[in-house]
Structures are given as C-alpha cells and as structure tokens.
C-alpha angles and dihedrals in degrees: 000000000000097000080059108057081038091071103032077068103050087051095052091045080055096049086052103046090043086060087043092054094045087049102054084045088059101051092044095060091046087053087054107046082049084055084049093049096048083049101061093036094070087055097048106081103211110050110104090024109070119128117270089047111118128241127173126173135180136164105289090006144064128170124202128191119167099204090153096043089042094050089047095054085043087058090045091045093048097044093049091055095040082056094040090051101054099086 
C-alpha cells in the first residue's frame, strides 16, 4: 500500500515539474522575441515619432510621451492574442 502512494506521488511531482519547465520555456521565448523587438525598433525610424506623440521641450526640461505609437502597439498586441486565443 505504501509503494503505491510512493509513487502516486512521484507521478504527480513529475507532472508538476514537466508544467514548471514548460513554463519557464515559455517565458523564456517570450523574453527573447521582446530582445529581438527592442532590437529592430531601434533600426525602424518612425516609431516613437508618429504624429500624435507628444513632445515638449524647454530649456532644462523635455517631456515625451509616445500616445500614437502606444495606442498602435495596443492595437498589434490585442489583435495577436485575440488571434492567439482563438484556439
């Protein structure tokens, strides 16, 4: 009886450490296609710089906000899990 419940448990601590592990591999994927987007979005001119992002300088102070640039990644982001949901 207790070889039995010894290895119930083993099954179910290799169940757990089998979602841990895809886990971890998840999140490290996503850390690396976000590298690979900071990456390119140095290299593509316009981002940051739409119209409707705010930019106010003065003498010993600027303030940046990108609002078009942060909707338009909103839009991308929403649409991709939307897609991504829909399984």
């Amino acid at each position: 009886m207790q070889q039995g419940k010894k290895e119930e448990n083993m099954t179910i601590m290799d169940d757990g450490m089998q979602h841990i592990g895809k886990v971890l591999l998840l999140i490290g994927i996503i850390v690396a296609a976000l590298g690979g987007i900071i990456l390119i979005a140095g290299k593509i001119p316009w981002i940051g710089r739409l119209p409707g992002d705010i930019l106010i300088q003065k003498k010993n102070f600027t303030f940046y906000f990108p609002l078009a640039t942060s909707i338009i990644i909103s839009i991308i982001f929403s649409l991709l899990f939307w897609f991504l949901g829909r399984r």
